[in-house]
C-alpha positions as MATLAB code, in Angstrom:
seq = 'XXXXXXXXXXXXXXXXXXXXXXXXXXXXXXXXXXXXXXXXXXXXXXXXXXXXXXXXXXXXXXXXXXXXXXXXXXXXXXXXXXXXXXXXXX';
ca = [
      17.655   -7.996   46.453;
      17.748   -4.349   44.528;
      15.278   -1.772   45.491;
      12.974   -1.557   42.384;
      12.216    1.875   43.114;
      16.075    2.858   42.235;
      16.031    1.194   39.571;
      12.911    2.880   38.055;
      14.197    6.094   38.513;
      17.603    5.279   37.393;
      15.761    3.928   34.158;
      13.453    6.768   33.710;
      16.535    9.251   34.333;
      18.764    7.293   31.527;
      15.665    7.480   28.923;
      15.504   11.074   29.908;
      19.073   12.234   29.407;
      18.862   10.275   25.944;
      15.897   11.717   25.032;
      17.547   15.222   25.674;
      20.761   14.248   23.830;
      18.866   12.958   21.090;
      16.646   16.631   20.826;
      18.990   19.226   21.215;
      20.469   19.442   17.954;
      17.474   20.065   16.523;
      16.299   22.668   19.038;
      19.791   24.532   18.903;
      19.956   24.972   15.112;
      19.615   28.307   13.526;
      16.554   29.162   11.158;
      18.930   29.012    8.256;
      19.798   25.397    8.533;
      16.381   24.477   10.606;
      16.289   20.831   11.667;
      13.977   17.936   11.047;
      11.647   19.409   13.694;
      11.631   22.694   12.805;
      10.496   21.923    9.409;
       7.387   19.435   11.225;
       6.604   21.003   14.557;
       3.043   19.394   14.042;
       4.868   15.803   13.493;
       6.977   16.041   16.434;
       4.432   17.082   18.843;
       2.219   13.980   17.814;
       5.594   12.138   18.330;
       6.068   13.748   21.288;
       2.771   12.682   22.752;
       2.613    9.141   21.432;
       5.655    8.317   23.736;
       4.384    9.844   26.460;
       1.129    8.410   26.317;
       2.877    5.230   25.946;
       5.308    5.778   28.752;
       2.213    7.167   30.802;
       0.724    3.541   30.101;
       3.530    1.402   31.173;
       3.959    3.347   34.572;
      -0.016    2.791   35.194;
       0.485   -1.081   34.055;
       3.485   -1.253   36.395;
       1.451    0.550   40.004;
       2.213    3.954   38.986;
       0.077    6.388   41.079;
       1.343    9.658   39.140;
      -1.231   12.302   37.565;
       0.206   11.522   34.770;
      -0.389    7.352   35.071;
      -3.574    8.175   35.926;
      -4.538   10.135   33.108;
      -2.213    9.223   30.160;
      -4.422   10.681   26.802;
      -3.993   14.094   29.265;
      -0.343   13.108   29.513;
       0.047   12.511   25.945;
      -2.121   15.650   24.882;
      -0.053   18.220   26.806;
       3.017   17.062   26.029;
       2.386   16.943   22.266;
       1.179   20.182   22.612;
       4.189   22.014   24.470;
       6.704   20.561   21.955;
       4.547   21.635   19.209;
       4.241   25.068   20.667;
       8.129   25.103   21.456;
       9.324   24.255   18.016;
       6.655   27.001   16.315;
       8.074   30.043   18.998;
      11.462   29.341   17.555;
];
């Protein structure tokens, strides 16, 4: 029998790293050849929060007892707005 707790964290750590590997061309471009994101910081912040309101929603469904199950529009808000105000001090 696995320990589902592992495996959540192994999950969450592999959609992480992906996540990151998938980003940071766009965040490591210069302003002369700006990226997707660059050009819609606005876009990519609501992106950004959709998925983690989503994945804020999934942890609740599954038990999760996080701040961030607990409150996912907060989750989803504040992430949103970080990338939004990442991509704009670039």
């Amino acid at each position: 029998m696995r320990n589902t707790t592992i495996t959540r964290r192994l999950r969450a750590a592999a959609i992480l790293s992906a996540s990151i590997a998938l980003a940071v061309p766009a965040f490591v471009a210069t302003p002369a050849q700006a990226g997707v994101l660059h050009k819609h910081p606005t876009a990519a912040g609501v992106g950004a929060g959709l998925v983690a309101h989503h994945m804020a929603k999934k942890s609740a469904a599954k038990g999760g007892h996080s701040l961030a199950a607990r409150h996912p529009i907060a989750t989803g808000v504040v992430a949103g707005v970080a990338a939004h105000h990442m991509l704009k001090k670039k």
